[in-house]
C-alpha positions, 0 to 999 in steps of 0.5 A, a space after each residue: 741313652 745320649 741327648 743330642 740338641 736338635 734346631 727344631 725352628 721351622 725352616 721359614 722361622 726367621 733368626 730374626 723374629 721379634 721379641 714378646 715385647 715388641 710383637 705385642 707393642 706391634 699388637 697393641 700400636 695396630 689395634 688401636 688404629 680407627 682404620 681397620 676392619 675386622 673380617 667375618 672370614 679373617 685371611 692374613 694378607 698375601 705376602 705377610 709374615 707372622 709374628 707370634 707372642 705367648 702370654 705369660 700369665 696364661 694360655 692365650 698368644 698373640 699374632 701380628 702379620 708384617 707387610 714390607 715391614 709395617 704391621 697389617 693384621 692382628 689376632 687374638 685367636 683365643 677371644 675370637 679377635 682378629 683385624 687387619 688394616 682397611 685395604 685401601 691402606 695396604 
């Protein structure tokens, strides 16, 4: 049987998606804001995109959601956290 290397990126995933370490810096620089909410029914804001970082050490991944660039939202699927900027900000 041959092996044949297969691109299976999803067409939307960006050749320019950022790093573990800098989606966490994004996470970690986001979730200590004083502005941000944490919705009871959490939505990623319209227009976003997603940024994703796996934990090493476990099953657990991060997410950060970009706007024209700047970080909006964060989650912690995992541990049930998710928050997003206050909206007058966005």
């Amino acid at each position: 049987m041959s092996q044949q290397n297969v691109n299976t990126a999803a067409k939307e995933s960006a050749e320019t998606s950022l790093s573990t370490d800098q989606v966490l810096d994004l996470y970690d620089w986001l979730t200590a804001r004083d502005n941000l909410i944490r919705p009871a029914d959490f939505t990623p804001p319209a227009g976003s995109t997603e940024e994703v970082a796996y934990d090493d050490y476990g099953p657990d991944y991060y997410q950060v959601w970009l706007l024209n660039g700047w970080p909006v939202a964060a989650a912690a699927p995992m541990d049930g956290f998710f928050c997003q900027l206050a909206t007058e900000v966005l």
